[in-house]
SEFI-113098 format. One line per field, with one value per residue: residue number from 0; residue in three letters; x, y, z of N, C-alpha, C in turn. Coordinates in steps of 0.1 Angstrom, whole numbers, plus 5000, padded with zeros to 4 digits. Atoms other than C-alpha are relative to their C-alpha. Layout:
# SEFI-113098
k <- c(NUM,...);
r <- c(ala,...);
nu <- c(X,...);
nv <- c(Y,...);
nw <- c(Z,...);
cau <- c(X,...);
cav <- c(Y,...);
caw <- c(Z,...);
cu <- c(X,...);
cv <- c(Y,...);
cw <- c(Z,...);
# end
This chain:
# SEFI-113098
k <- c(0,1,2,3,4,5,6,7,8,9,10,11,12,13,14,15,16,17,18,19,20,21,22,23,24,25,26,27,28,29,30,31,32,33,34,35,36,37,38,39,40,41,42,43,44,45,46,47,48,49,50,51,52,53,54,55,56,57,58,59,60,61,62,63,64,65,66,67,68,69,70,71,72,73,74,75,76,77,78,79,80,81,82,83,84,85,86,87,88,89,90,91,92,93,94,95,96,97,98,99,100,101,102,103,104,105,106,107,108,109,110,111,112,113,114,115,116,117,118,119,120,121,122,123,124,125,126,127,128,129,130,131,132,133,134,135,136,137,138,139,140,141,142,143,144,145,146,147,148,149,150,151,152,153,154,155,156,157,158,159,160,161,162,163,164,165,166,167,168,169,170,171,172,173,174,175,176,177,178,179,180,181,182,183,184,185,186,187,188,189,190,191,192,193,194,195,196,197,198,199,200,201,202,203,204,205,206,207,208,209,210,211);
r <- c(unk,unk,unk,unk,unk,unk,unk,unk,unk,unk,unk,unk,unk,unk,unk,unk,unk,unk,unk,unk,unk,unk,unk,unk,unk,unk,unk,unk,unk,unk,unk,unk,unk,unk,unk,unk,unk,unk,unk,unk,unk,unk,unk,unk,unk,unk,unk,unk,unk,unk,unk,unk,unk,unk,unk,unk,unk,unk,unk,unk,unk,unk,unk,unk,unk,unk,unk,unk,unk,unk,unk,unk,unk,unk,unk,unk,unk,unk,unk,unk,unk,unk,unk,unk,unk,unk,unk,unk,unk,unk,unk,unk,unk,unk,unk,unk,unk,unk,unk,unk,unk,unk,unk,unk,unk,unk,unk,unk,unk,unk,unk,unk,unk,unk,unk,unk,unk,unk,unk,unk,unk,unk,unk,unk,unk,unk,unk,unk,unk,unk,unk,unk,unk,unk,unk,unk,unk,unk,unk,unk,unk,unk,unk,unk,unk,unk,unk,unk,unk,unk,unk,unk,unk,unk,unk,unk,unk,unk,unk,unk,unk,unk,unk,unk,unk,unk,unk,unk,unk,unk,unk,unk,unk,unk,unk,unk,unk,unk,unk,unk,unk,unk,unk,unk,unk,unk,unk,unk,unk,unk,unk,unk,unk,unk,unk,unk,unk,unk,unk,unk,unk,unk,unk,unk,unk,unk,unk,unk,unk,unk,unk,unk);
nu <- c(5008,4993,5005,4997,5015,5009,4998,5003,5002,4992,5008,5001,4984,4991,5000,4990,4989,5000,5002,4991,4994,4989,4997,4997,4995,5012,4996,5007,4990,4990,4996,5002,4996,5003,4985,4997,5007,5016,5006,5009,5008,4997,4995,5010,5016,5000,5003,4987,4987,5005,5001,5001,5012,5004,5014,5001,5006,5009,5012,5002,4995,5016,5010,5006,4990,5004,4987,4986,4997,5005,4994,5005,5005,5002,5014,4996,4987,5003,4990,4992,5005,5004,5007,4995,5006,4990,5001,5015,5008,5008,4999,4998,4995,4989,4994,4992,4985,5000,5010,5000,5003,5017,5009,5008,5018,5003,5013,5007,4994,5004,5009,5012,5004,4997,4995,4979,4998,5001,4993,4986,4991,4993,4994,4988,4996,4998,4994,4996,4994,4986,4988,4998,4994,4993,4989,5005,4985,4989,4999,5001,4992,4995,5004,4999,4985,5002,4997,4988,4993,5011,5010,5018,5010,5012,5012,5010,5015,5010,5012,5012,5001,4994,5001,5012,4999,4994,5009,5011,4997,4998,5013,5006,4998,5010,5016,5001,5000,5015,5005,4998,4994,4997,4989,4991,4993,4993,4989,4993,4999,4991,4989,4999,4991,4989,4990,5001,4991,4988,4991,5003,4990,4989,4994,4993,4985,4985,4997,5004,4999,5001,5009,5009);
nv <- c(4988,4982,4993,4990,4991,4991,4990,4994,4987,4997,4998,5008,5003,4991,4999,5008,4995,4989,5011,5005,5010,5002,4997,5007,4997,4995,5000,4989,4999,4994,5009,5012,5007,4999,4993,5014,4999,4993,5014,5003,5006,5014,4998,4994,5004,5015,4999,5010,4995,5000,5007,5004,5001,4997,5001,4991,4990,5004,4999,4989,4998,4997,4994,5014,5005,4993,5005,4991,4987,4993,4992,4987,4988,4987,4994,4980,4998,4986,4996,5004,5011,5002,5012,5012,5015,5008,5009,5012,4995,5000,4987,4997,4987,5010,4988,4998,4998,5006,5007,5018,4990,4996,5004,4991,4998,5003,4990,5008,5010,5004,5004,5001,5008,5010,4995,4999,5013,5002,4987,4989,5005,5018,5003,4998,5014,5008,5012,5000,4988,5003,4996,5004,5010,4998,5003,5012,5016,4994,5002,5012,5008,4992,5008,5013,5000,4994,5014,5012,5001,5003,4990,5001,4999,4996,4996,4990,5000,4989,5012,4990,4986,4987,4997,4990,4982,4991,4997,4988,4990,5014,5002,5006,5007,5006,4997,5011,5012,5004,4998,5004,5011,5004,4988,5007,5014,4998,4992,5011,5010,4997,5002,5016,5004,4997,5009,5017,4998,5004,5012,5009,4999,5004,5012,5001,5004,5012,4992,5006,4991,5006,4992,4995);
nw <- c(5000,4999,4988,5007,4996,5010,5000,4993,5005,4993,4986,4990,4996,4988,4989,4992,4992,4981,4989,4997,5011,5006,5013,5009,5013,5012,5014,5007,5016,5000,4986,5000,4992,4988,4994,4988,4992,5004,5006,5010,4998,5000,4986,4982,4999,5006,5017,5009,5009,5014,5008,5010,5002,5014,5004,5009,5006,5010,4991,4988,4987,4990,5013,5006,5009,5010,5012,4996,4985,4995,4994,4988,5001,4989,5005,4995,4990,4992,4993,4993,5005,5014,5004,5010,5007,5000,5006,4999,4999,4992,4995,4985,4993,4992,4994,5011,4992,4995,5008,4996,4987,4999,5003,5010,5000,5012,5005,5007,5009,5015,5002,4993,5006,5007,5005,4994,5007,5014,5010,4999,4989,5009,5009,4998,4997,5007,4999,5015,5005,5005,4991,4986,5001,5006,4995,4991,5003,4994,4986,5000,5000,4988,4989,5000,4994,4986,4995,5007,4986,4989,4995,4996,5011,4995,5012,4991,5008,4996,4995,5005,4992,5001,5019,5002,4996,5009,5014,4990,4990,4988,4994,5008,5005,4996,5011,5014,4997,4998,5008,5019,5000,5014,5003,4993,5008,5016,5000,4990,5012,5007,4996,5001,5020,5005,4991,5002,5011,4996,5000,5010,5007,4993,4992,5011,5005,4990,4983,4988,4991,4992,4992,5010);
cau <- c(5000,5014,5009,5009,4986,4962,4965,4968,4962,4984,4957,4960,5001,5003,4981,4998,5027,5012,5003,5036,5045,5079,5093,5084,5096,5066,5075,5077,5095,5118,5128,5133,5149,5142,5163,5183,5165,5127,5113,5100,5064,5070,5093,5064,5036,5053,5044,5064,5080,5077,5072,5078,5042,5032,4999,4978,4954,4928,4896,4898,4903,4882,4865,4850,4877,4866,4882,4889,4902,4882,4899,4895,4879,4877,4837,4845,4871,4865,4891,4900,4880,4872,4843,4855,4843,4864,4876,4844,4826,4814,4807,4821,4834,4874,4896,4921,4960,4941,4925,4937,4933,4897,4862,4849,4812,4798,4773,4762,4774,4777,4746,4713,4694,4687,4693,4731,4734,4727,4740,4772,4786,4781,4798,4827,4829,4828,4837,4845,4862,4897,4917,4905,4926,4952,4982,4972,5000,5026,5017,5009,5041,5055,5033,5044,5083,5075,5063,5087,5110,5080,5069,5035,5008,4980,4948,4936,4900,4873,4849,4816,4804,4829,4822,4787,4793,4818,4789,4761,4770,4770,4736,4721,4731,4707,4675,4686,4690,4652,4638,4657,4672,4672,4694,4716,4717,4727,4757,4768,4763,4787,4809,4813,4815,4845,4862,4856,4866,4898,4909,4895,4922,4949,4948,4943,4979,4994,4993,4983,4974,4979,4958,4927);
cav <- c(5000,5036,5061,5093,5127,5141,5175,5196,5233,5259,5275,5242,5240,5278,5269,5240,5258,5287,5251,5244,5217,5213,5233,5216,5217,5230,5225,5256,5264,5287,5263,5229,5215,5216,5244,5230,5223,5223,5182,5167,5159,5124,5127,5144,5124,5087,5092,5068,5101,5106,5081,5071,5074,5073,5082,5092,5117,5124,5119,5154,5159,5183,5193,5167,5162,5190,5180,5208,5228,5258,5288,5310,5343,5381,5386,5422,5432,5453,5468,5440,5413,5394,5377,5347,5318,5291,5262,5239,5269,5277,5318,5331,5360,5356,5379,5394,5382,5356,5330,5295,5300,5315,5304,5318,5331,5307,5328,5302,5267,5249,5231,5241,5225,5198,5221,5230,5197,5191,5223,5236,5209,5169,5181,5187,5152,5137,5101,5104,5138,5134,5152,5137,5105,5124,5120,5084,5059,5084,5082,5048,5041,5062,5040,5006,5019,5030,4996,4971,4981,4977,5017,5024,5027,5050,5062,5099,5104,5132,5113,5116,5141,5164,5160,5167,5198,5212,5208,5222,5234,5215,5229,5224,5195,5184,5197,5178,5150,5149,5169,5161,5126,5119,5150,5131,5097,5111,5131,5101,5079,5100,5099,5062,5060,5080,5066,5028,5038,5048,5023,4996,5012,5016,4979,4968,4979,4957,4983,4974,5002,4997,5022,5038);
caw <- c(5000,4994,5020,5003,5010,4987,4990,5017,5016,5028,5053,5070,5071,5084,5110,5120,5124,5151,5167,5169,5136,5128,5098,5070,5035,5005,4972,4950,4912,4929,4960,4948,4978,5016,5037,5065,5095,5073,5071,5041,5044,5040,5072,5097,5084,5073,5037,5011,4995,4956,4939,4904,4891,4851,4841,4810,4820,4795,4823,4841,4875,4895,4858,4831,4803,4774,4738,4726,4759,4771,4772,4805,4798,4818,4815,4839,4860,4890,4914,4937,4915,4884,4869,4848,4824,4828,4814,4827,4815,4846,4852,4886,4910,4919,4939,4914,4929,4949,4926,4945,4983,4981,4976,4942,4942,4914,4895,4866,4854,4823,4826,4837,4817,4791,4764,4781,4775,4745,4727,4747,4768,4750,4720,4742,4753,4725,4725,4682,4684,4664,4686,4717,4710,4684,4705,4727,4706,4718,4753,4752,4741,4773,4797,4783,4787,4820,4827,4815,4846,4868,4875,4888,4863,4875,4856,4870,4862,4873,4903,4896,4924,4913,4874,4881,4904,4879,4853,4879,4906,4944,4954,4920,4916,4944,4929,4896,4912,4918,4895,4859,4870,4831,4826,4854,4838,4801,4819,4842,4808,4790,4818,4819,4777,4778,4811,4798,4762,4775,4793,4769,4745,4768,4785,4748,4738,4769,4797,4834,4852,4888,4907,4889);
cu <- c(5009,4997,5003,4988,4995,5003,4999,5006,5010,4994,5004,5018,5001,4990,5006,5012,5000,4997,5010,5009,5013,5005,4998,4997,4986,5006,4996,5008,5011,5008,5001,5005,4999,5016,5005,4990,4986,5002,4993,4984,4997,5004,4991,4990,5002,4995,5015,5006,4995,5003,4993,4987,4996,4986,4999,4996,4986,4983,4997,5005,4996,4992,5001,5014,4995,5013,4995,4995,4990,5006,4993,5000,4998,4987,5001,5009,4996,5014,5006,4992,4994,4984,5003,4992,5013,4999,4991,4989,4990,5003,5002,5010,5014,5008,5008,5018,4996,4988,4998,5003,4990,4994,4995,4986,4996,4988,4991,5011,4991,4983,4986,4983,5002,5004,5014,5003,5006,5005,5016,5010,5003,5007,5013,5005,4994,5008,5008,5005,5016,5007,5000,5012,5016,5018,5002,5012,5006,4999,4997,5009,5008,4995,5005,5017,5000,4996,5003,5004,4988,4993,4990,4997,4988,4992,4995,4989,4990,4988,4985,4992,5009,4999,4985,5001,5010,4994,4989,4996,4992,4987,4991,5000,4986,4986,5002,5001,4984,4991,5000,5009,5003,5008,5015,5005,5006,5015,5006,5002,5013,5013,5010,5004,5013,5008,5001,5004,5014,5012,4998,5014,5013,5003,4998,5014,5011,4999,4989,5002,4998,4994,4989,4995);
cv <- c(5012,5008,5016,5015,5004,5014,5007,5020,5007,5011,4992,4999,5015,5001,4988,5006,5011,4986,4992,4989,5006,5010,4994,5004,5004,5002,5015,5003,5006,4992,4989,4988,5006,5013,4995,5003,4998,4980,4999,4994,4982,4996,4999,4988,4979,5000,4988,5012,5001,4987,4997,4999,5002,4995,5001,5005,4995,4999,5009,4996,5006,5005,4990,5007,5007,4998,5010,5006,5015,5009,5010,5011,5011,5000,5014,4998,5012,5004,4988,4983,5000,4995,4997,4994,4993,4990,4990,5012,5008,5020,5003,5012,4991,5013,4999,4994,4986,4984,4988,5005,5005,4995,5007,5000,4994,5010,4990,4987,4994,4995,5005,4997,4990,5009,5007,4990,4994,5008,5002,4991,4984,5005,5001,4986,4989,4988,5002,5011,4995,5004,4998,4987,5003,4997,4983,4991,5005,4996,4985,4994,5001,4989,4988,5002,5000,4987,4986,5002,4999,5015,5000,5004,5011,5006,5018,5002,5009,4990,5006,5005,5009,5002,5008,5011,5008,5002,5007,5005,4986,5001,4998,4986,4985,4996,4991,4989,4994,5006,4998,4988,4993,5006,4991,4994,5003,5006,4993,4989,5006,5003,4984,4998,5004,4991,4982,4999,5003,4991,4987,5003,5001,4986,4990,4999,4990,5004,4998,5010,4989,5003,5007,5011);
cw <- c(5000,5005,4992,5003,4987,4996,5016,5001,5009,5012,5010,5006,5007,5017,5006,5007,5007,5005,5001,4991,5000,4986,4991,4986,4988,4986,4989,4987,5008,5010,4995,5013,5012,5003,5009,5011,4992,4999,4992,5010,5005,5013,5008,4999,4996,4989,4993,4993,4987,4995,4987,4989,4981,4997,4983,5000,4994,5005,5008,5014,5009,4990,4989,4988,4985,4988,4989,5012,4997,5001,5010,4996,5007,4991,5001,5008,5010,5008,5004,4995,4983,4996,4985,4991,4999,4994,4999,4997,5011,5003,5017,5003,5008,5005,4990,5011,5011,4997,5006,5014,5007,4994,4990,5004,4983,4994,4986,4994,4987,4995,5013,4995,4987,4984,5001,4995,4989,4988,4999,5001,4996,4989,5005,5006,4993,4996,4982,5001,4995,5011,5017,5002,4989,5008,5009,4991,5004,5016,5003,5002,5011,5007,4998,5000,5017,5005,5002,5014,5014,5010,5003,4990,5009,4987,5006,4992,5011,5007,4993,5009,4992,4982,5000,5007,4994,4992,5004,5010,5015,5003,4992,4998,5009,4994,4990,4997,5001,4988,4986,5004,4987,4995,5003,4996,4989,5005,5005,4988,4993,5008,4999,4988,5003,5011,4995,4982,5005,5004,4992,4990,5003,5007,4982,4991,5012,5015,5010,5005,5019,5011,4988,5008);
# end
């Protein structure tokens, strides 16, 4: 088993450390290595450390897997804030200088109804789109080097809570759960096509993923 953290935020590390934690090390571009005296994570918490990991992607992550990419948009800009459209489409209020860190104010997502759906948002997850699959023998061929010598294989892929609250939002998503449950199933169906096409064509060329 691999003992490893998820994420943890850096609210939570600077209050640890007014409660007293140990120095420890945060990975950043300009820092690549611990200062003296600072402990790796790994160290404080028994973690296995980095390890060796090759994925391919390709299923999102906290937003569904859009083929082609979404570019993020300024709708307005105020003094000390923005409002966005982002990559999952989703319209929202962000501090300007403090985008990750704070809770944006969602103002509208991709889907709020069966017409979102059907117009903006399935053609972007398109199982047939060319260039969803245009690069896949290349990395392919990466994963099956990768595990000859016996590296980890992992799959990352967008759960589905967080695919559907990136498509409609956490407290919509209630209501749509009861009220358009047909909405629901078509967007959880087209989750599943694409995640089960995927790997169908990656354990096809040979590769054994080893966590999913």
């Amino acid at each position: 088993m691999v003992r490893k953290e998820f994420y943890i935020w850096e609210e939570a590390l600077d209050r640890w450390r007014r409660e007293g934690m140990p120095p420890v090390y945060r990975w950043r571009q300009d820092k690549p290595k611990p200062d003296p005296g600072e402990l790796t994570q790994a160290q404080l918490f028994g973690f296995d450390g980095d390890i060796d990991r090759h994925g391919i992607g390709r299923l999102g992550w906290c937003e569904p897997a859009f083929v082609p990419a979404q570019k993020e948009s300024v709708l307005q800009s105020g003094d000390d804030y923005e409002i966005i459209r982002d990559g999952a489409l989703r319209v929202m209020k962000v501090y300007k200088g403090r985008r990750h860190g704070s809770m944006p104010t969602y103002i509208k997502h991709a889907v709020t109804c069966d017409r979102d759906w059907h117009e903006e948002v399935e053609p972007l997850l398109d199982l047939a789109t060319p260039q969803r699959h245009a690069t896949l023998d290349d990395e392919i061929g990466r994963l099956r080097a990768a595990q000859a010598p016996g590296k980890m294989i992992v799959q990352q892929c967008v759960g589905g809570y967080m695919y559907l609250r990136a498509l409609v939002g956490a407290e919509e998503v209630c209501y749509m759960l009861v009220d358009n449950p047909a909405l629901i199933h078509k967007m959880m169906r087209r989750w599943l096509e694409l995640a089960d096409d995927l790997t169908a064509r990656v354990q096809a060329a040979g590769v054994r993923y080893d966590t999913f």
